[in-house]
C-alpha positions as CSV (number, residue, x, y, z in Angstrom):
1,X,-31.0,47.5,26.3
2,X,-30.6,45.8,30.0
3,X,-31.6,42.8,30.2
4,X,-32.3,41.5,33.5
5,X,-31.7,37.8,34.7
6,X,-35.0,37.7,37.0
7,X,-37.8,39.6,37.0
8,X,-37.9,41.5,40.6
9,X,-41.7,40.5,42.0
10,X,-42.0,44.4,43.5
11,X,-41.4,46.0,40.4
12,X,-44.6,47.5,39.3
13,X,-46.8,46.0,35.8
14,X,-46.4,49.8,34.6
15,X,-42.4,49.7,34.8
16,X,-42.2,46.5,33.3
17,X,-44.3,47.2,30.5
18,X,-42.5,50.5,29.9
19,X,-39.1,49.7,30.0
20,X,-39.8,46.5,28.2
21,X,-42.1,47.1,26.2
22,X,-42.1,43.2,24.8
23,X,-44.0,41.9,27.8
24,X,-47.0,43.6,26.5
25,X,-48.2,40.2,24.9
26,X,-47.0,38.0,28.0
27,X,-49.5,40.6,30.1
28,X,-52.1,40.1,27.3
29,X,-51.2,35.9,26.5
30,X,-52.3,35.7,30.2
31,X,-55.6,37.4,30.4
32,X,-54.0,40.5,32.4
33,X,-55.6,44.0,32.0
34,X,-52.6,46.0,33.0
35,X,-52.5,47.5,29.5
36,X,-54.0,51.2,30.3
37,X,-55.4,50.0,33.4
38,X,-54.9,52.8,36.3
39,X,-53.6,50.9,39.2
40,X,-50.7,49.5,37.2
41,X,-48.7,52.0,38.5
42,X,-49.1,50.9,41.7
43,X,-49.7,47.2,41.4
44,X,-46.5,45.2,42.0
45,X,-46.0,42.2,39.6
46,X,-46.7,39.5,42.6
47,X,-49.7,41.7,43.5
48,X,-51.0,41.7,39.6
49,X,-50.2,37.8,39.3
50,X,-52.1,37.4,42.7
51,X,-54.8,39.0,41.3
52,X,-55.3,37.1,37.9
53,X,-54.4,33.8,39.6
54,X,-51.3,33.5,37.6
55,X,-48.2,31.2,38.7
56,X,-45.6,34.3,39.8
57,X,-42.6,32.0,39.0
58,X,-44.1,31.2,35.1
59,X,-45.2,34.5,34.3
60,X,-41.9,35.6,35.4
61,X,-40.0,33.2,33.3
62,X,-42.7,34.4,30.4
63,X,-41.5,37.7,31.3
64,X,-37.7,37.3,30.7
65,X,-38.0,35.2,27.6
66,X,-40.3,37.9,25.8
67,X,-37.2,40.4,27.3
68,X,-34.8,38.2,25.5
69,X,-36.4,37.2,22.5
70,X,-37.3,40.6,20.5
71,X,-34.1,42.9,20.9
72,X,-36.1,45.7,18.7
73,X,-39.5,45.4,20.7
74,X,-37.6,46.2,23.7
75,X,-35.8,49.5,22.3
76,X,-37.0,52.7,24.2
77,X,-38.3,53.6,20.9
78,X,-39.6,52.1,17.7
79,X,-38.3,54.8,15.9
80,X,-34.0,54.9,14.9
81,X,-32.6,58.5,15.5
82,X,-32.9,59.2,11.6
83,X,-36.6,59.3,11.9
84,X,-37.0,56.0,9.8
85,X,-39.5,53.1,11.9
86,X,-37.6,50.1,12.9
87,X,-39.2,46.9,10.9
């Protein structure tokens, strides 16, 4: 999967989370209720950092190490094309 060098600031918590599904547990590690939460479509990642009071610049750095780190977390699915769940 792509792995980006920085983490664009107007990319929205929703398209992060979905296309790297890994920064879940950054989102969660920093108090952030993105997960499920209805304006995370719309809420850029410098607007959902402004509004936790998170450093943009750390959480962004969280953001591309938990993209690096867990190759298989990251995988559009957890399943492989044989039906059998990725461990």
């Amino acid at each position: 999967m792509n792995q980006p060098e920085t983490i664009d600031p107007d990319m929205t918590v929703d398209e992060i989370m979905r296309r790297w599904p890994a920064t879940i547990r950054v989102m969660i590690r920093n108090r952030m209720l993105c997960i499920g939460c209805p304006i995370g479509i719309f809420h850029t990642v410098a607007d959902a950092c402004h509004a936790h009071r998170v450093d943009l610049e750390s959480f962004s750095q969280e953001l591309l190490e938990a993209i690096s780190s867990d190759p298989l977390a990251n995988a559009p699915s957890a399943f492989l094309g044989d039906g059998v769940a990725a461990l």
